[in-house]
HTML snippet that shows the backbone in 3Dmol.js (N, CA, C, O; Angstrom):
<script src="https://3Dmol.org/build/3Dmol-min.js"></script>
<div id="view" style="width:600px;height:400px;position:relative"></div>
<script>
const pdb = `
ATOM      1  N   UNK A   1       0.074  27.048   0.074  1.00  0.00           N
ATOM      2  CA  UNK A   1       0.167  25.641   0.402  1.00  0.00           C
ATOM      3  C   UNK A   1      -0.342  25.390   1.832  1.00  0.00           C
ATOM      4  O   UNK A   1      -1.130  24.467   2.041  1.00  0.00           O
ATOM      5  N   UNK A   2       0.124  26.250   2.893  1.00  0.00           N
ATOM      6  CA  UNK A   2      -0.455  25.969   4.279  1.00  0.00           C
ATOM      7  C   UNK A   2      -1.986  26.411   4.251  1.00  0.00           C
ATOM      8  O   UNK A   2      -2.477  26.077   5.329  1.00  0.00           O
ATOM      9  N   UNK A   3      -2.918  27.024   3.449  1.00  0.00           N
ATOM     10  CA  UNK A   3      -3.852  27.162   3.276  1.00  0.00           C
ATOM     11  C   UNK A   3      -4.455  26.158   2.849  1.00  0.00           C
ATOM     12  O   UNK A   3      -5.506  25.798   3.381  1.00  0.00           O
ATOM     13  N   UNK A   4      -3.918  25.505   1.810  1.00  0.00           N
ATOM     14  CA  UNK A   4      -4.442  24.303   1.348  1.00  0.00           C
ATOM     15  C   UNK A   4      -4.315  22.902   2.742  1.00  0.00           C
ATOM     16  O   UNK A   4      -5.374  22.315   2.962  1.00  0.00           O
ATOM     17  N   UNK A   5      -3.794  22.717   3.091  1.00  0.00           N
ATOM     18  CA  UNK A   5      -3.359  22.252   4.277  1.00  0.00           C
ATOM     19  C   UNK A   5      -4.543  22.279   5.525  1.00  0.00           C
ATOM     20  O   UNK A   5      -5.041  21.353   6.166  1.00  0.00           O
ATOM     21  N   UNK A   6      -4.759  23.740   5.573  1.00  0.00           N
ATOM     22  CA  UNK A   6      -6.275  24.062   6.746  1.00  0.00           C
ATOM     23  C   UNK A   6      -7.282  23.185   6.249  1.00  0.00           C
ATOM     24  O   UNK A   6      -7.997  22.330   6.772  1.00  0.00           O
ATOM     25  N   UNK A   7      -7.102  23.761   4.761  1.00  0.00           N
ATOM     26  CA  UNK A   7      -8.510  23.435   4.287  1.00  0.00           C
ATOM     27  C   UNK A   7      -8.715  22.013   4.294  1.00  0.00           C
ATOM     28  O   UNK A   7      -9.862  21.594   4.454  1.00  0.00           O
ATOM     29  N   UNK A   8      -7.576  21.066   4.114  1.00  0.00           N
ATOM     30  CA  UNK A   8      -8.209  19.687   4.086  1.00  0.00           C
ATOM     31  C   UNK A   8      -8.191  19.182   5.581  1.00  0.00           C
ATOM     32  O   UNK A   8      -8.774  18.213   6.067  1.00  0.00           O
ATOM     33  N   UNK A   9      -7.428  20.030   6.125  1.00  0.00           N
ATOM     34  CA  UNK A   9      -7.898  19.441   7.637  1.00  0.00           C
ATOM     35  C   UNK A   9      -9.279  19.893   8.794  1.00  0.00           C
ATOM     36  O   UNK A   9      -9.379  19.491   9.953  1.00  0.00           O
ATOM     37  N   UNK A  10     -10.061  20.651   8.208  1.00  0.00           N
ATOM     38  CA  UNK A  10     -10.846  21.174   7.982  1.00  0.00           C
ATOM     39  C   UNK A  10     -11.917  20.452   7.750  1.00  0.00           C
ATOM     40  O   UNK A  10     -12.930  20.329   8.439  1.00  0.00           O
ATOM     41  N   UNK A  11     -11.638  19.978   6.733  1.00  0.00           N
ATOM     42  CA  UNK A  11     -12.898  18.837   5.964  1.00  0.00           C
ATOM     43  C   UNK A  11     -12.698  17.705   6.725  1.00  0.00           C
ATOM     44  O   UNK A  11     -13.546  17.101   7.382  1.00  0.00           O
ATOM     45  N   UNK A  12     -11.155  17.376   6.557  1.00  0.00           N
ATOM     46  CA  UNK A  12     -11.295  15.626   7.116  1.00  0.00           C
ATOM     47  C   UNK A  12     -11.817  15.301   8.477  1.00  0.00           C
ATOM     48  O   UNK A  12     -12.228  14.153   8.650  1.00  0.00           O
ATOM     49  N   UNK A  13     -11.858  16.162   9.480  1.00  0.00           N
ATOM     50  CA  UNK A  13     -12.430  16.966  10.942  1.00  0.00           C
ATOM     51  C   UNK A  13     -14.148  16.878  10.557  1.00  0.00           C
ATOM     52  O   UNK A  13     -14.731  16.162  11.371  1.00  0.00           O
ATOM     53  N   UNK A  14     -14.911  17.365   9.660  1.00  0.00           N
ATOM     54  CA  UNK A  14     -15.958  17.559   9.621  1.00  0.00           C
ATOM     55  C   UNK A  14     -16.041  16.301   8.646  1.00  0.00           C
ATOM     56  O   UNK A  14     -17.039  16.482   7.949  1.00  0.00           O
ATOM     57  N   UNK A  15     -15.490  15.239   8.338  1.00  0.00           N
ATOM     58  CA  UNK A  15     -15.966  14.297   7.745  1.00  0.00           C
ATOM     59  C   UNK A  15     -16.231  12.989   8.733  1.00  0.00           C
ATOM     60  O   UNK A  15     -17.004  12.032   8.788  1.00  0.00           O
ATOM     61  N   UNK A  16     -14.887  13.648   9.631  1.00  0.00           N
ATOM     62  CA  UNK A  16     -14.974  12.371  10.195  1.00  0.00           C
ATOM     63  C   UNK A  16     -16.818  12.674  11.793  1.00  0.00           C
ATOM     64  O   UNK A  16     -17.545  11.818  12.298  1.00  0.00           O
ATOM     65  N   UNK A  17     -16.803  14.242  11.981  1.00  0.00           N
ATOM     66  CA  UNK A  17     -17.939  14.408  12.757  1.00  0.00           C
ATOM     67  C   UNK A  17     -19.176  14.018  11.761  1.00  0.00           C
ATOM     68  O   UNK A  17     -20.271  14.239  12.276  1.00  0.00           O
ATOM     69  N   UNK A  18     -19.212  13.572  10.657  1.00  0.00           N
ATOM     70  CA  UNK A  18     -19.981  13.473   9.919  1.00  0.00           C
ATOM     71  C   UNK A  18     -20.339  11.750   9.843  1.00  0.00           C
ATOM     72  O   UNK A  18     -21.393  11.193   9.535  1.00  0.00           O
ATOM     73  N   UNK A  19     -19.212  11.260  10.195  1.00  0.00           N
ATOM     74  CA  UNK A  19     -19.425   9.938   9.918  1.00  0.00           C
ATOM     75  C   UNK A  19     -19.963   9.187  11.556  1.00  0.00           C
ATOM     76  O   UNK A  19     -20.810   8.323  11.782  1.00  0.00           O
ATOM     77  N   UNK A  20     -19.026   9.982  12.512  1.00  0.00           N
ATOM     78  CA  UNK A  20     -19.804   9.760  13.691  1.00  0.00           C
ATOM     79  C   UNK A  20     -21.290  10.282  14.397  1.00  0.00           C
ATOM     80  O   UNK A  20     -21.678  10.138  15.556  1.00  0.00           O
ATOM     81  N   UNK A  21     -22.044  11.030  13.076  1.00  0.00           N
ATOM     82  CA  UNK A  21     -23.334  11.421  13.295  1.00  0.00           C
ATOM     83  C   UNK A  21     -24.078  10.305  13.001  1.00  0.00           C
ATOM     84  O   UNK A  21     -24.918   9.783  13.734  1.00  0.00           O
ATOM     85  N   UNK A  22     -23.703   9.919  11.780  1.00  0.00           N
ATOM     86  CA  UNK A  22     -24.758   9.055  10.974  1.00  0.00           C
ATOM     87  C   UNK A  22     -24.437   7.558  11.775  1.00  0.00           C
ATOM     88  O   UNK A  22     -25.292   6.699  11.993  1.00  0.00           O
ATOM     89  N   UNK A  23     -23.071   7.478  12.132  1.00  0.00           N
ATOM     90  CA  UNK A  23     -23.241   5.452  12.989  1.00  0.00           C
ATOM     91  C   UNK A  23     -24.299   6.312  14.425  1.00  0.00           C
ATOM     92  O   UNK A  23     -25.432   5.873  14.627  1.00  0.00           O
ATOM     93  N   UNK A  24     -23.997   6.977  14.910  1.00  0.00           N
ATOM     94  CA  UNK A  24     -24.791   7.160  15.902  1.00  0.00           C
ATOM     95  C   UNK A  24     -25.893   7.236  15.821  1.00  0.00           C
ATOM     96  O   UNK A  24     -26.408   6.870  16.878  1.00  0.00           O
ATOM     97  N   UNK A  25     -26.684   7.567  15.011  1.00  0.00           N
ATOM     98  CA  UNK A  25     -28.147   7.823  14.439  1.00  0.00           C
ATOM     99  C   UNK A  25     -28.294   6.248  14.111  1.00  0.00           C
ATOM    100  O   UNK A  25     -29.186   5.489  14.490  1.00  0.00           O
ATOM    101  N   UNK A  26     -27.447   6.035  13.499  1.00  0.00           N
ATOM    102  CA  UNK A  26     -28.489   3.494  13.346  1.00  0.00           C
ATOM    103  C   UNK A  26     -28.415   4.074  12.204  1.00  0.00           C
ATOM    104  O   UNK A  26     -29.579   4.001  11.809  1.00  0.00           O
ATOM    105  N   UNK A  27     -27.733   4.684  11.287  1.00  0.00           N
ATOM    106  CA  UNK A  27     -27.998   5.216   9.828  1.00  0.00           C
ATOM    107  C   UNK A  27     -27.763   3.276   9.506  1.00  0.00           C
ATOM    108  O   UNK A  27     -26.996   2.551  10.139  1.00  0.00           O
ATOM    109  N   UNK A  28     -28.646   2.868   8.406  1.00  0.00           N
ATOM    110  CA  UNK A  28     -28.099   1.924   7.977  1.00  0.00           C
ATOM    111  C   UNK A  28     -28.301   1.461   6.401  1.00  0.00           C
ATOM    112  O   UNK A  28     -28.677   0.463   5.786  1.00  0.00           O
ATOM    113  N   UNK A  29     -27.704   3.118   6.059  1.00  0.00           N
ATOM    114  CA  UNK A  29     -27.048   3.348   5.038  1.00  0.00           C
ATOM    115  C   UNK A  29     -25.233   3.427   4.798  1.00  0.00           C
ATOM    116  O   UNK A  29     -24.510   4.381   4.511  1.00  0.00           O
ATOM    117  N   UNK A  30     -24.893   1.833   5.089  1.00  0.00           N
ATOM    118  CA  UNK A  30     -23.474   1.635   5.329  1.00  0.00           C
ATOM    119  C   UNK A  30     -22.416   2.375   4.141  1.00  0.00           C
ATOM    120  O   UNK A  30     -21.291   2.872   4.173  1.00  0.00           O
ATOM    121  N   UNK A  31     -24.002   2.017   2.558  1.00  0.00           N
ATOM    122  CA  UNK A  31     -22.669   2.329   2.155  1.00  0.00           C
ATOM    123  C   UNK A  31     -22.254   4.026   1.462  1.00  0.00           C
ATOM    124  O   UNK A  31     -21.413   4.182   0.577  1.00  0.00           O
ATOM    125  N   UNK A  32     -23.020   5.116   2.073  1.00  0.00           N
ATOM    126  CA  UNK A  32     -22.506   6.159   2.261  1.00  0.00           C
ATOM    127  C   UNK A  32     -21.609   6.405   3.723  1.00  0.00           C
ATOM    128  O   UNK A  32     -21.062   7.501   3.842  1.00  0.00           O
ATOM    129  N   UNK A  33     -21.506   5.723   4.469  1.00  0.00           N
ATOM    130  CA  UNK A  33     -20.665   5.791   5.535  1.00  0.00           C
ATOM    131  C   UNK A  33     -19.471   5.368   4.927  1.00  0.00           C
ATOM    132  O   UNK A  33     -18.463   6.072   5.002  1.00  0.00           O
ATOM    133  N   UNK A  34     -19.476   4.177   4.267  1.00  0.00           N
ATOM    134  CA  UNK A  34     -18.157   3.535   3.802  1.00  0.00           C
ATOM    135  C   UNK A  34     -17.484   4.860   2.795  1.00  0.00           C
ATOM    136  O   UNK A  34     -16.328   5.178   3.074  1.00  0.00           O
ATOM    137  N   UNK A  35     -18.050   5.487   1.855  1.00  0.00           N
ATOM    138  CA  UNK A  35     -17.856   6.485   1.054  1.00  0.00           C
ATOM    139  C   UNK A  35     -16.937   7.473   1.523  1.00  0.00           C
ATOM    140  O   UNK A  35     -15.940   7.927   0.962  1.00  0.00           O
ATOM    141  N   UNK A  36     -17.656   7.856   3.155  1.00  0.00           N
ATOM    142  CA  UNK A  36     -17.373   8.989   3.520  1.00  0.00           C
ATOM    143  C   UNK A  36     -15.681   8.776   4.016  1.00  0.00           C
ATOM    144  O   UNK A  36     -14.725   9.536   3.866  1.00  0.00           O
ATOM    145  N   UNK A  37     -15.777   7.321   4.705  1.00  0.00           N
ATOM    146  CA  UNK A  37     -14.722   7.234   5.194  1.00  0.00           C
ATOM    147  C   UNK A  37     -13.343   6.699   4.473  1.00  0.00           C
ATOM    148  O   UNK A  37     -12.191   6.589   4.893  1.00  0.00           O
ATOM    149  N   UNK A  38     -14.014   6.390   3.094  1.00  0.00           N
ATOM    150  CA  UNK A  38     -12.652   6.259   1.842  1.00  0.00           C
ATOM    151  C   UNK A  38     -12.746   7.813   1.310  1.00  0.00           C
ATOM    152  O   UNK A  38     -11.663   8.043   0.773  1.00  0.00           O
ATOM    153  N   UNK A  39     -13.555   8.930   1.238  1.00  0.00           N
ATOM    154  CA  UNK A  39     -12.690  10.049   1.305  1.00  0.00           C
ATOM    155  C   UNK A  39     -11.843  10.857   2.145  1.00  0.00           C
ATOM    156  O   UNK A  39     -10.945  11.604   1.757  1.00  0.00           O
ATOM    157  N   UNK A  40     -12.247  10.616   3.454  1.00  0.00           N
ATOM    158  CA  UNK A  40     -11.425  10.848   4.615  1.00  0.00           C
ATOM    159  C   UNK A  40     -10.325  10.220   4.735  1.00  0.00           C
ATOM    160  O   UNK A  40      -9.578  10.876   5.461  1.00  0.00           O
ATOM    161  N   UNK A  41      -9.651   8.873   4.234  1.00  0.00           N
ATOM    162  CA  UNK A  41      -8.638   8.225   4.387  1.00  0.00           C
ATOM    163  C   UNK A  41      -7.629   8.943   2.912  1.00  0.00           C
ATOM    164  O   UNK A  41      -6.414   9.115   3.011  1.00  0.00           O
ATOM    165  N   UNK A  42      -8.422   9.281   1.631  1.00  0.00           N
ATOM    166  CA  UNK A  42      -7.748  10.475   0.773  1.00  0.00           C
ATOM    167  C   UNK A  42      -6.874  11.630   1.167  1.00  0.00           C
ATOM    168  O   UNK A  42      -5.678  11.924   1.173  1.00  0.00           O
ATOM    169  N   UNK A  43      -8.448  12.329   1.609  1.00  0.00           N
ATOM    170  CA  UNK A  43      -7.748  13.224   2.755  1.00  0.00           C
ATOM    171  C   UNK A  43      -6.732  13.362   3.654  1.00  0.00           C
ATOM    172  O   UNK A  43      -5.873  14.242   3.597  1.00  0.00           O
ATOM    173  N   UNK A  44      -6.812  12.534   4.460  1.00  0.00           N
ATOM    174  CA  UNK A  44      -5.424  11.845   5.053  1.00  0.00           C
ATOM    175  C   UNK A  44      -4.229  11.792   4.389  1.00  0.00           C
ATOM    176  O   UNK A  44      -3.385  12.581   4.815  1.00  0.00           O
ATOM    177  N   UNK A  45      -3.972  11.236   3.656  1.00  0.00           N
ATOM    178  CA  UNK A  45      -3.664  10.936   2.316  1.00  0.00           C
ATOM    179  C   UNK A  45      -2.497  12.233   1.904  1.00  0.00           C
ATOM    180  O   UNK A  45      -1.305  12.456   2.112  1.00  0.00           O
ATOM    181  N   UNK A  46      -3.392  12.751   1.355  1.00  0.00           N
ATOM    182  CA  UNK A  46      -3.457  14.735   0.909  1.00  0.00           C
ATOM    183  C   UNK A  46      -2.807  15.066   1.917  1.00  0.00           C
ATOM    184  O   UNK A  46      -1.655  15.255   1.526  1.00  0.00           O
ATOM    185  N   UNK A  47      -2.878  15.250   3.017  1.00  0.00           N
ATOM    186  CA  UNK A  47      -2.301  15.861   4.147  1.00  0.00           C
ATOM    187  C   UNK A  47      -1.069  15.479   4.036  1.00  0.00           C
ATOM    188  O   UNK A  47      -0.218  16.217   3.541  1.00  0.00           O
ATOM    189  N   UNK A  48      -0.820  14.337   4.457  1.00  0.00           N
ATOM    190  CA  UNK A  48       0.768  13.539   4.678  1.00  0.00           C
ATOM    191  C   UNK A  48       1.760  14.380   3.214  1.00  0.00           C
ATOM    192  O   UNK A  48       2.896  14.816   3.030  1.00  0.00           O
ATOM    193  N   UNK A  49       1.063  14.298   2.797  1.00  0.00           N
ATOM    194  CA  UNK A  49       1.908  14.654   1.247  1.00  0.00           C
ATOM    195  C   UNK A  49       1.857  16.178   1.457  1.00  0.00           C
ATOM    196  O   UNK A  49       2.841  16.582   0.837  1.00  0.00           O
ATOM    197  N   UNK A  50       1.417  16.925   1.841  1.00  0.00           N
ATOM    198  CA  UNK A  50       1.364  18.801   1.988  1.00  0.00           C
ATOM    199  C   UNK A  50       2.227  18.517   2.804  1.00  0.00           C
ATOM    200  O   UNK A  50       3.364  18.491   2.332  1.00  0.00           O
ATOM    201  N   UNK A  51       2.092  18.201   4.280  1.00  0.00           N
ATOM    202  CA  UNK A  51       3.051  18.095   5.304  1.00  0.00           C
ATOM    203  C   UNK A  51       4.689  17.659   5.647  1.00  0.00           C
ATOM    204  O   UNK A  51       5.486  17.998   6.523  1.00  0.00           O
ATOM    205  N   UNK A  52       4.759  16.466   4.151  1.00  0.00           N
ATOM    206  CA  UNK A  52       5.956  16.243   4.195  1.00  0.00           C
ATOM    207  C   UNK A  52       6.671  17.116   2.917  1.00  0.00           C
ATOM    208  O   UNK A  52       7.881  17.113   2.692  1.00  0.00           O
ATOM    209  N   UNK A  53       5.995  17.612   2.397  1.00  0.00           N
ATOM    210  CA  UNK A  53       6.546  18.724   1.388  1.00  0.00           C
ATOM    211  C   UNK A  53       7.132  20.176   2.008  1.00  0.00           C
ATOM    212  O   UNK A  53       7.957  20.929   1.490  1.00  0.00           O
ATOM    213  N   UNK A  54       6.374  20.325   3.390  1.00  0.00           N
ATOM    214  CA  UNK A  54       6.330  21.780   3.708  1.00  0.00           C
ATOM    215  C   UNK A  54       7.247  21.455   4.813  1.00  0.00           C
ATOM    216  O   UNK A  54       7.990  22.388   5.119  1.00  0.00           O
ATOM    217  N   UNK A  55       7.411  20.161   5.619  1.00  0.00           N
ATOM    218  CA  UNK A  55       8.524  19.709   6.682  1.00  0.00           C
ATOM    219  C   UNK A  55       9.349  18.790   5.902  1.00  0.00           C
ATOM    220  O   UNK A  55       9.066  17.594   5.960  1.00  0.00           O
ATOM    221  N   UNK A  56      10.321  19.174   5.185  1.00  0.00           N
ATOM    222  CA  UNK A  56      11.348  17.833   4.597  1.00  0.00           C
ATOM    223  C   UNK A  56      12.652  17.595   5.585  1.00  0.00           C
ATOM    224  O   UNK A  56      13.441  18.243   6.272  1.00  0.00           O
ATOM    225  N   UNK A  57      12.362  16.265   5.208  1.00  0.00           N
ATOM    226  CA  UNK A  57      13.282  15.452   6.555  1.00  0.00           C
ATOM    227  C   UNK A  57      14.380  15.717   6.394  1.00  0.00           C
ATOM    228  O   UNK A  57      14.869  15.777   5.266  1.00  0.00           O
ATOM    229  N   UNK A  58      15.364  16.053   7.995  1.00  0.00           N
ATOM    230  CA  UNK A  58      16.863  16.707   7.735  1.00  0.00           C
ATOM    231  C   UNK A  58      17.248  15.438   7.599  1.00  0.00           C
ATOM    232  O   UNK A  58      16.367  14.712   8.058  1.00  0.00           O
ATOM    233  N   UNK A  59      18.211  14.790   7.154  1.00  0.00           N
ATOM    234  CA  UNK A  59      19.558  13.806   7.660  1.00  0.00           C
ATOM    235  C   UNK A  59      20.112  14.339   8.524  1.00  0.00           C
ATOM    236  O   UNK A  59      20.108  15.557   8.346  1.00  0.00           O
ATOM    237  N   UNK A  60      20.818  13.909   9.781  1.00  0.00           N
ATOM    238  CA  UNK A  60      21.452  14.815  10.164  1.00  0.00           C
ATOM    239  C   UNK A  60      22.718  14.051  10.680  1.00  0.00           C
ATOM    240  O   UNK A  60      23.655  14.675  11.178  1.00  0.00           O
TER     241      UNK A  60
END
`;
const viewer = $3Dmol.createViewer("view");
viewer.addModel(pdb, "pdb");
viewer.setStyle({}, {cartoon: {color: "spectrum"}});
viewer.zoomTo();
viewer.render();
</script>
């Protein structure tokens, strides 16, 4: 599970350097930018849910 965990943080890191290549370049192909950044917000997503599975909240 913490493997799985690297791995999407991993990607979402190189998605998001991915998305700040292409606005920087004048890419104005918006709507693979838009793409990239509704899988990165997944990702995100994915994470929160590994993270709160692997840290569950005490009551205390």
């Amino acid at each position: 599970m913490r493997k799985r965990l690297e791995m999407l943080r991993i990607e979402h890191r190189d998605l998001d350097a991915a998305i700040d290549a292409l606005s920087a370049a004048g890419s104005i192909d918006q709507l693979q930018i838009a793409r990239l950044k509704k899988r990165k917000l997944k990702l995100k997503d994915q994470i929160a849910l590994i993270e709160d599975y692997l840290i569950p909240d005490i009551i205390a």
